[in-house]
C-alpha positions as a printed Julia matrix, in Angstrom:
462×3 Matrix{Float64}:
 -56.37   89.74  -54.97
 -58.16   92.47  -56.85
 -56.44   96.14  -56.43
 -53.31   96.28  -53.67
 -54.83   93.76  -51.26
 -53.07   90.94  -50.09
 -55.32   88.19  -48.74
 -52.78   86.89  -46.09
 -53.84   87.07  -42.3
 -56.01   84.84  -40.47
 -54.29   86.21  -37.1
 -55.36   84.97  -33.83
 -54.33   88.47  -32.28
 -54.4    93.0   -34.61
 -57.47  103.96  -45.27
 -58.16  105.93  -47.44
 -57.42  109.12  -44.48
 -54.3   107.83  -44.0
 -53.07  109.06  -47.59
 -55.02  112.77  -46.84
 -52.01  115.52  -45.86
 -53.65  117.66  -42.91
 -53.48  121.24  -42.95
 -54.3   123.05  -39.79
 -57.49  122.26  -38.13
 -57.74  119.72  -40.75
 -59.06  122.05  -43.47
 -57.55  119.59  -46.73
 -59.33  116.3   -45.16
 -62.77  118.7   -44.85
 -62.48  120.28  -48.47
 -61.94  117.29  -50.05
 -65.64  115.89  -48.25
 -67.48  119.54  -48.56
 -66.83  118.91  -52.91
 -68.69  115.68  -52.24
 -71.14  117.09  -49.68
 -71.83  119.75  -52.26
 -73.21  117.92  -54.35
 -74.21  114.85  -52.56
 -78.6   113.85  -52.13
 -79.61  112.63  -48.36
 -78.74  112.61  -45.17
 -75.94  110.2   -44.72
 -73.88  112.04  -46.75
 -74.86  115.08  -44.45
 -74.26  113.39  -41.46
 -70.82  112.04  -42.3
 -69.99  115.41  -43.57
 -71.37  117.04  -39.82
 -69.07  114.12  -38.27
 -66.14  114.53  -39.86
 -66.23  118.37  -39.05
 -66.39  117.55  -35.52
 -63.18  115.11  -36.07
 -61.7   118.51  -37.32
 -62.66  120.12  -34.7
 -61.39  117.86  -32.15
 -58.16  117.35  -34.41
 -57.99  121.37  -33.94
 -58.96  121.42  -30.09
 -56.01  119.12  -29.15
 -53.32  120.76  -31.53
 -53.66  124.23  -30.17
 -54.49  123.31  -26.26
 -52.89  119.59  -25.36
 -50.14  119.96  -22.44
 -47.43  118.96  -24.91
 -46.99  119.88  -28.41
 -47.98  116.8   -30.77
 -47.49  115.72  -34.55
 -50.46  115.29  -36.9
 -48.65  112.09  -37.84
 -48.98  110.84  -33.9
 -52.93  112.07  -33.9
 -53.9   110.49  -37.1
 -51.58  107.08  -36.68
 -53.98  107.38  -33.18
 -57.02  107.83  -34.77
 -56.64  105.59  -37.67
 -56.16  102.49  -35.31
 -58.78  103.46  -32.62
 -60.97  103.56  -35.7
 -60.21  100.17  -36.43
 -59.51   98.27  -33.46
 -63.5    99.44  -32.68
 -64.9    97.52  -35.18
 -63.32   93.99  -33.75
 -60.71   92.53  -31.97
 -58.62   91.82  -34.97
 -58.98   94.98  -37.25
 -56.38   97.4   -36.76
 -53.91   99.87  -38.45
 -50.4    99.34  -38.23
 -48.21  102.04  -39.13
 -44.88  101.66  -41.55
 -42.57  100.6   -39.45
 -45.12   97.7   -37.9
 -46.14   96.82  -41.03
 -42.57   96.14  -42.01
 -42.5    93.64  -39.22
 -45.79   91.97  -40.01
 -44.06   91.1   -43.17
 -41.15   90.22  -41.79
 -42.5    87.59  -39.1
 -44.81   86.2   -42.17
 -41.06   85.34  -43.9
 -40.65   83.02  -40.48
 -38.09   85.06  -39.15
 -37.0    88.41  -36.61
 -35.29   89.54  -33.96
 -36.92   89.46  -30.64
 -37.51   86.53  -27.26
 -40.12   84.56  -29.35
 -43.57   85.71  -27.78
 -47.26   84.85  -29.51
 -49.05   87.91  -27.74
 -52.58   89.24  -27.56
 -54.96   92.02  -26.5
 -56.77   91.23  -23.1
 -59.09   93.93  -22.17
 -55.93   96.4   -22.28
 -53.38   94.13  -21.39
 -50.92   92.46  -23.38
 -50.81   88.36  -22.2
 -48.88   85.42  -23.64
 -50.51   83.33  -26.28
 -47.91   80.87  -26.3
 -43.71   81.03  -26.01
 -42.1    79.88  -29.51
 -40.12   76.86  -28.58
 -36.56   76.57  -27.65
 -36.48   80.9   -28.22
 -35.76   83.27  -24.77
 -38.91   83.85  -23.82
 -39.26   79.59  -23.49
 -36.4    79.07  -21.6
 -36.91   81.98  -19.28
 -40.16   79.65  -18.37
 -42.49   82.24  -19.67
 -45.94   80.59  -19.66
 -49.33   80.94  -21.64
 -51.89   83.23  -19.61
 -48.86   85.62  -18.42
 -49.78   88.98  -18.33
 -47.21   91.45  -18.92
 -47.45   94.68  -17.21
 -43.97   96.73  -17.86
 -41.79   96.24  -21.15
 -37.97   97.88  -19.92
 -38.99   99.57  -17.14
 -42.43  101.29  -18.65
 -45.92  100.13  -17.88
 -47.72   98.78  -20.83
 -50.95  100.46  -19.91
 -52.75  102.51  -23.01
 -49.99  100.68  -25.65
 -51.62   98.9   -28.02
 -50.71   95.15  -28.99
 -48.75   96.39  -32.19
 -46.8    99.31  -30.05
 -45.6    96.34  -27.26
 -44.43   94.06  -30.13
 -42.7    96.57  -31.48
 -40.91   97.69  -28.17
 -40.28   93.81  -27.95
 -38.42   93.55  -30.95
 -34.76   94.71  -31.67
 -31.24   93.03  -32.65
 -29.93   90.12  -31.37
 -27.97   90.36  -28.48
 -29.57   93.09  -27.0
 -31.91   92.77  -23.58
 -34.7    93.0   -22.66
 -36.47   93.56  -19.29
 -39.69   92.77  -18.58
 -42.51   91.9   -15.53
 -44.85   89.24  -15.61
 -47.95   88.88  -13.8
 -48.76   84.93  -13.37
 -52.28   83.49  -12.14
 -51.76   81.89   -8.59
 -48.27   83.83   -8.26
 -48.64   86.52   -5.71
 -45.3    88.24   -6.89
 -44.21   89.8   -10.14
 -42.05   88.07  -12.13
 -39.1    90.02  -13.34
 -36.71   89.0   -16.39
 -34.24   90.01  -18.13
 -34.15   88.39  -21.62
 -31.72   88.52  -24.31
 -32.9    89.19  -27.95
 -32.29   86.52  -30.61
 -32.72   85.95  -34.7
 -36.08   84.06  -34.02
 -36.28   81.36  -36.55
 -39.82   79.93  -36.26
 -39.82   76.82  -36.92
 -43.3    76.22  -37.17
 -43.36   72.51  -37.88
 -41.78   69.74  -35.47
 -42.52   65.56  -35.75
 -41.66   63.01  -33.83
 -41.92   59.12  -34.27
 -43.7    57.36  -31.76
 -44.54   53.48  -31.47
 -45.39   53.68  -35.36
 -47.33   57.03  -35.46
 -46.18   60.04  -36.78
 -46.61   63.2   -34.93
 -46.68   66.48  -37.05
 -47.08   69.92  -34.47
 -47.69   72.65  -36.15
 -46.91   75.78  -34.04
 -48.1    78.73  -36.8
 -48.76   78.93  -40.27
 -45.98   81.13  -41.79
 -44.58   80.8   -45.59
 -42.74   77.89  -45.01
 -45.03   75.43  -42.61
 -46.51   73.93  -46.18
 -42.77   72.9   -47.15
 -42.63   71.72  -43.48
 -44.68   69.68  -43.58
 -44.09   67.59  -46.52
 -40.46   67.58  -45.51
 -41.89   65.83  -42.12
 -44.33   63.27  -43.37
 -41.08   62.18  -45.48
 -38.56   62.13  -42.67
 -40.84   60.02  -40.73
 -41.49   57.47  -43.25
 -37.92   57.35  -43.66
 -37.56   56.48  -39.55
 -40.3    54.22  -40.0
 -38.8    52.15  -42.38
 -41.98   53.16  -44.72
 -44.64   51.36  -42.44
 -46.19   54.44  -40.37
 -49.13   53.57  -38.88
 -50.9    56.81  -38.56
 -50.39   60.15  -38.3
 -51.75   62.83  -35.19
 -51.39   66.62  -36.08
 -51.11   68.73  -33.42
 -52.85   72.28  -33.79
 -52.66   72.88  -29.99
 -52.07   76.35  -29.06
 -51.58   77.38  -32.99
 -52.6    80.95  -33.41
 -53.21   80.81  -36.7
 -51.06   82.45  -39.62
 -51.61   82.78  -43.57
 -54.7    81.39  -45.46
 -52.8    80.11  -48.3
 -50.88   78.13  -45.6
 -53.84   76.86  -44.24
 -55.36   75.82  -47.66
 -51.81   74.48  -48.61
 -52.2    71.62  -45.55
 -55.12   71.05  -45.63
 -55.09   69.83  -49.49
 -51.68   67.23  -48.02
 -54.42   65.24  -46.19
 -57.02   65.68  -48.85
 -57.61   64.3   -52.17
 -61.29   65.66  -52.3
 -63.66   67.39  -51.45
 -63.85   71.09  -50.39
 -61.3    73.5   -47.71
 -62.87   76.65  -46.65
 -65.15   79.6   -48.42
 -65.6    82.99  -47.49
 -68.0    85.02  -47.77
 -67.36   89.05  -47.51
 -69.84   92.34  -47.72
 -69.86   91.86  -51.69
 -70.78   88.65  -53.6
 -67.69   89.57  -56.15
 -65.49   88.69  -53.14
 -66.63   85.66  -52.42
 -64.44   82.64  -52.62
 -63.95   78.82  -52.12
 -61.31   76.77  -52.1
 -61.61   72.58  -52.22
 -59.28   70.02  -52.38
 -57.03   69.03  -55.88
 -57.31   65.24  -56.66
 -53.93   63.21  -55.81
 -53.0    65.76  -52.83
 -53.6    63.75  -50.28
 -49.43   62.91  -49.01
 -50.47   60.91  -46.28
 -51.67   58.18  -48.07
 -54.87   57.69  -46.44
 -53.1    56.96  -43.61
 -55.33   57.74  -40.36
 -55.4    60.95  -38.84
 -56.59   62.53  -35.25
 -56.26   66.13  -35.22
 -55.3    67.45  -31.51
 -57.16   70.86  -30.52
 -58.04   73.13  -27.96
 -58.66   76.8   -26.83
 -55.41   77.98  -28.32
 -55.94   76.44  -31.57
 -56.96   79.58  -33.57
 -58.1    81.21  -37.4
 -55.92   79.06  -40.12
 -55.39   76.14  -37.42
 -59.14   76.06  -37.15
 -59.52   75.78  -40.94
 -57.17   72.58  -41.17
 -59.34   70.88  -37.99
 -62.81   71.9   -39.7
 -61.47   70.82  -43.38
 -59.99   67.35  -42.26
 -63.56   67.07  -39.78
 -65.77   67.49  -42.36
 -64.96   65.63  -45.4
 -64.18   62.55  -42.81
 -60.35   62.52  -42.92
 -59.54   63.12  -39.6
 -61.1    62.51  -35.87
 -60.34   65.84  -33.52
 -59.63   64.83  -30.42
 -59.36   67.65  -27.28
 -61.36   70.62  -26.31
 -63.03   73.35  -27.81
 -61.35   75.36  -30.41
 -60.75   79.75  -30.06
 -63.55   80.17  -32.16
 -62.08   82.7   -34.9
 -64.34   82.66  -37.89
 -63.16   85.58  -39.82
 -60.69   86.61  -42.5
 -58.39   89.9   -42.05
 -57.1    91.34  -45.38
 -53.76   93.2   -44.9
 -53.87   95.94  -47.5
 -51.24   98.22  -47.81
 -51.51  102.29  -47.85
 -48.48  103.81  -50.14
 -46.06  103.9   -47.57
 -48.12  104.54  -44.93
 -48.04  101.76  -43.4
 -51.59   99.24  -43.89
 -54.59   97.92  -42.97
 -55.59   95.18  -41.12
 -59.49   94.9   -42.34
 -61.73   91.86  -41.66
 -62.95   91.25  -44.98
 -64.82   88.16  -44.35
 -66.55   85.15  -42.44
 -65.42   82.23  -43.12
 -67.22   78.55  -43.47
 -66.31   75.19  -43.16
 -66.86   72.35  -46.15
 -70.35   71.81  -44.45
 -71.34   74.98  -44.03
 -70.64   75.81  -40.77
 -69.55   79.27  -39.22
 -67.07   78.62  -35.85
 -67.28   82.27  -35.31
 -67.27   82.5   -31.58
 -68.07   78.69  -31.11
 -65.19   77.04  -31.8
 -64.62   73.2   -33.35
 -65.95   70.73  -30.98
 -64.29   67.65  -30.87
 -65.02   64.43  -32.03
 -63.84   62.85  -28.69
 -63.42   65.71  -25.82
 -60.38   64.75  -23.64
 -59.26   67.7   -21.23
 -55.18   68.56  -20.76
 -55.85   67.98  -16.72
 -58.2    67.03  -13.84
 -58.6    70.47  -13.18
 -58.08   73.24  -15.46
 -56.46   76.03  -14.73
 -58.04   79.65  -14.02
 -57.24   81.88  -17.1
 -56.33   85.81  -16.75
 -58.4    86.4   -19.87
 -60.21   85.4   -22.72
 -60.35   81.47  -23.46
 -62.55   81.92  -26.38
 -63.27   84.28  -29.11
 -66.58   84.55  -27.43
 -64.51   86.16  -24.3
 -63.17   89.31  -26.49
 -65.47   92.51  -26.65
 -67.37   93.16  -30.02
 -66.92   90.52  -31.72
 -68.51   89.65  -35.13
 -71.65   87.97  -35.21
 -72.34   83.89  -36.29
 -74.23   84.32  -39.16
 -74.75   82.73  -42.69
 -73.91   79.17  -41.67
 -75.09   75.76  -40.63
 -75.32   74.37  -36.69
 -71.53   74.81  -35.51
 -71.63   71.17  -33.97
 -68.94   68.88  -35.07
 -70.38   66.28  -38.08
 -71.78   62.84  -36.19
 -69.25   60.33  -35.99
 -68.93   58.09  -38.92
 -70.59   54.93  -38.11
 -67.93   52.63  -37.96
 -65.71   54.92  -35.01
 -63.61   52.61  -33.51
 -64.76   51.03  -30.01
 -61.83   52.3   -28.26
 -62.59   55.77  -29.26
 -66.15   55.53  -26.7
 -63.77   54.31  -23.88
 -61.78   57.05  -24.05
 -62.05   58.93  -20.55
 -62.54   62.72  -20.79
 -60.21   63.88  -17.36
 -56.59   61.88  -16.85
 -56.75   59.29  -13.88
 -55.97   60.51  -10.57
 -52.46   60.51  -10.03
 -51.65   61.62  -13.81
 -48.18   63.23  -13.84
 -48.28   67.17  -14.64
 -47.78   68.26  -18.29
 -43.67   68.2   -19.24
 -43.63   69.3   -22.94
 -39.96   67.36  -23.39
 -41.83   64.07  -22.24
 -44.61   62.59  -24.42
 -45.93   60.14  -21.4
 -46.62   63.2   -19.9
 -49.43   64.6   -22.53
 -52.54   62.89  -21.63
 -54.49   64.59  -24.9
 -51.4    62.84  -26.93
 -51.55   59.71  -25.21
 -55.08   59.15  -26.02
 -54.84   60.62  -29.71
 -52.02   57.59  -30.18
 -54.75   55.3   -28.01
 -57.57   56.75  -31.35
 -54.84   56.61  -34.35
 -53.71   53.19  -33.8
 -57.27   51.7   -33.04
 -57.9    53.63  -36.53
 -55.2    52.01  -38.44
 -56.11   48.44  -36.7
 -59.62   48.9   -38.3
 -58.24   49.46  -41.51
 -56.31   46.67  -41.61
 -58.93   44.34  -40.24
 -60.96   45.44  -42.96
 -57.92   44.74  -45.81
 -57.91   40.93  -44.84
């Protein structure tokens, strides 16, 4: 993009002062302002001039009098982020060292146990363990909350500080406790650290229908995905059926990823636009003619309350230019763009930029996708720590600018299994194993949608 920014985050998850050398009590960030105050007209200039003397003041207070000495560094790295992390749950400022690994977990790859973490009111839970990494096979579960990282409570760290403390080389350990809903005890474990490889794109060939999860959008889940619709043609013998995508539970990732998929099942039609604080930034991507991979193949898209930012932007695209049917529950309901712009070695910024709107004009800021056909994981879903729903999360940005949020009608000629599909499994339904499809009642009943969609396609080719 224009200047140093790099349009890359749409994170389900986390200046100019930062470049500003402090001299005692402040003094070089206040003369820099008093030249503008001088000879600046009106009162807001006035009043941020009055404010930021009173940040210099404070700067001074705590300096000279806090219990232990402190760095400037330390107050302004504090500062910088509490200035950003109150504007919305997914601004923030991440110094050098965590901006290094933002960029390096981007790439697809770190050491660490393979965590997707967030911010809940303070506390840092589980999004989601990466699959077949530490934290998976210790049996770590979304909703854990995790109070103590090696033996230190993580209360006051912020989300970036406990993913750094996470991190480190392979082979070393990590201990942590875990606070699980309906689990009166702590959990303690002791993990070893491993190169994380996130592979963020898995498939699977069932009865005829391919089945394409996508766990994050990093720089390589594109390339993954082409590389999967073409291994499973090759299982298939070159007759798939249809195809289910699987956004469950995907936080979300890099826009240009997100744009990237979406154009594989699209051969028209638009993506996603965004729409920031200045018309010059304004932007809209659609689809290029010929992209569509699949073949027109038929396509249910599998959501719910973990499927997050980019993920949202691949359900909404496919929903509404009428490529895809989402089946499952509500998405997260993340509706805004982060730009990660970086501060001359200083580490960067994590600014929302932008909202950002579906082909029709819709805004799923703090609503969510709803589903074409609503089909719920169990009979009775469990209790949740925290926030389900971008809606949950404190100051959040506003819906504004777009059309209703409701998913497009239906087309017309929905197949008629697709109004007998039941909402809640049958009594008796056998609890969720990840390692056994028969298991997954929301996959069972996309394959029930996908192949009723291809049999209408081919009763209509006779």
């Amino acid at each position: 993009m224009k200047l140093t920014r790099i349009r890359a985050a749409l994170l389900a998850g986390t200046s100019f002062a930062a470049g500003i050398a402090l001299a005692p009590a402040g003094m070089a960030l206040l003369q820099q302002f008093e030249i503008r105050s001088a000879a600046a007209q009106g009162s807001d200039q006035q009043q941020t001039y009055r404010l930021l003397t009173l940040f210099a003041d404070v700067l001074k207070q705590v300096r000279t009098d806090y219990v232990d000495p402190v760095s400037d560094r330390k107050l302004i790295d504090n500062a910088l982020n509490g200035m950003l992390t109150g504007l919305d749950p997914h601004s923030a400022y991440m110094t050098e060292q965590q901006w290094r690994e933002m960029r390096t977990e981007t790439s697809g790859q770190f050491g660490g146990v393979g965590l997707e973490l967030t911010d809940n009111a303070g506390l840092i839970q589980v999004v989601s363990p990466i699959d077949g990494t530490p934290a998976s096979r210790a049996g770590m579960k979304p909703g854990d909350l995790i109070t103590s990282v090696n033996g230190k409570s993580v209360e006051g760290l912020s989300l970036d500080d406990a993913i750094t403390a996470m991190r480190g080389p392979p082979n070393t350990t990590l201990h942590l406790i875990v606070k699980r809903q309906g689990v009166e005890d702590p959990i303690v474990l002791t993990l070893t650290r491993q190169m994380i490889h996130i592979e963020t794109v898995k498939s699977r060939l069932i009865g005829g229908v391919g089945v394409i999860r996508i766990t994050e959008f990093t720089e390589q889940t594109n390339s993954g995905v082409r590389a999967a619709l073409k291994s499973l043609r090759a299982e298939a013998g070159g007759r798939l059926d249809g195809l289910i995508l699987d956004l469950r539970n995907d936080p979300g990732g890099l826009l240009d990823q997100a744009i990237a998929v979406s154009n594989d099942f699209l051969d028209h039609g638009g993506i996603v636009s965004t729409r920031g604080r200045h018309a010059s930034d304004n932007e809209s991507w659609s689809a290029k003619p010929g992209g569509d991979i699949a073949g027109n193949l038929p396509v249910v898209v599998l959501t719910n309350n973990g499927t997050a930012s980019a993920a949202e932007i691949v359900a909404a695209a496919l929903q509404d230019d009428h490529r895809a049917l989402v089946l499952g529950t509500r998405s997260f309901g993340k509706g805004s763009v982060q730009t990660l712009i970086p501060l001359n070695g200083n580490g960067a910024l994590r600014l929302t930029t932008a909202r950002y709107y579906t082909p029709s004009g819709r805004s799923i800021q703090g609503l969510g996708i709803t589903p074409n056909v609503e089909v719920e994981e169990t009979r009775t879903p469990q209790a949740h720590f925290g926030p389900e729903h971008e809606a949950d999360l404190r100051h959040i940005l506003t819906n504004e600018g777009g059309s209703e949020a409701e998913a497009p009608p239906p087309p017309a000629d929905l197949p008629a299994e697709a109004r007998t599909i039941q909402k809640l499994p049958p009594a008796g339904w056998p609890a969720l194993d990840p390692d056994k499809p028969g298991t997954d009642y929301q996959l069972q009943q996309g394959l029930v949608l996908v192949r009723a969609m291809a049999a209408q396609v081919r009763a209509a080719s006779r």
